[in-house]
N, C-alpha and C positions, 0 to 999 in steps of 0.2 A: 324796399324801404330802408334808408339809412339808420342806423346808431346813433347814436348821440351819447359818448361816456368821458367821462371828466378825469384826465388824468392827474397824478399828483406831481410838485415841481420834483420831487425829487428821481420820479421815474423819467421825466422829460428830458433832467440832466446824464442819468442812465445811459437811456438811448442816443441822446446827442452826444456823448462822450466815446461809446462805441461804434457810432458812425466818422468820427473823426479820427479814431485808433483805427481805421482801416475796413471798418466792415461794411459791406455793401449795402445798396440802398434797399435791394430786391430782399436780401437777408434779411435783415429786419425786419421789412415790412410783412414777411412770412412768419418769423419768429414774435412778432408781438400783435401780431393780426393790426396793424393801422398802414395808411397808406404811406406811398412813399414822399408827397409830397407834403406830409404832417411832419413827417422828420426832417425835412429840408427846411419846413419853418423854426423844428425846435434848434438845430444846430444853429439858422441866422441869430436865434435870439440867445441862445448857448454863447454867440461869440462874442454878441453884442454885450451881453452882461445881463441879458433881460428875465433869463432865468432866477437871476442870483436876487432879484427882485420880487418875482415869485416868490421864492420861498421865505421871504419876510415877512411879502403879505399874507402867506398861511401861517406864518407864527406867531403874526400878530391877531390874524381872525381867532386862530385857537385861545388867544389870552383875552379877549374881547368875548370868546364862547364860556370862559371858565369864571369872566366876573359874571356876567351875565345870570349864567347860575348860580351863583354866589348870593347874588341881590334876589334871585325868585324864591330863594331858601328862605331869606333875609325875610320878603314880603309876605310869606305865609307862616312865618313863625310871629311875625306883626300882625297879620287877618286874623290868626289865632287865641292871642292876647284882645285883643279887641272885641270878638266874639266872647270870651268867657267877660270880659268885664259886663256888655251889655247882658249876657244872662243872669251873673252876681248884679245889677244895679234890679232887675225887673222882682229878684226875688228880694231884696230888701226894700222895696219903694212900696 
């Protein structure tokens, strides 16, 4: 049965950067347990620029992650106020 693990752009540039400094394909693929033709796609997209794309869009999923959070903070310190008004309305009505 295969694996399935998600690497990060910044290891993909790693590895593609050390396969272009000279290090074999067999090395690697020993040294970071993936095949060798995963690193043959990271280098095309290494060269192409397609990395350097990657890792915007994980900078920008993390800022998109951190408002996110932001606003669930935001909506139960609101559920919360809301809550106590309808308990203060039932106990003065």
């Amino acid at each position: 049965m295969t694996r399935h693990r998600s690497h990060s752009a910044v290891f993909k540039r790693q590895v593609a950067a050390e396969s272009i400094a000279g290090e074999t394909l067999h090395v690697l693929s020993k040294r970071h347990d993936i095949s060798r033709q995963l690193i043959r796609i990271w280098v095309g997209k290494f060269e192409a620029g397609a990395l350097d794309d990657d890792m915007q869009a994980a900078d920008l999923v993390q800022e998109y992650e951190a408002k996110i959070a932001a606003l669930e903070v935001t909506a139960q310190v609101f559920q919360r106020g809301q809550a106590m008004r309808r308990s203060s309305i039932k106990r003065s009505g």
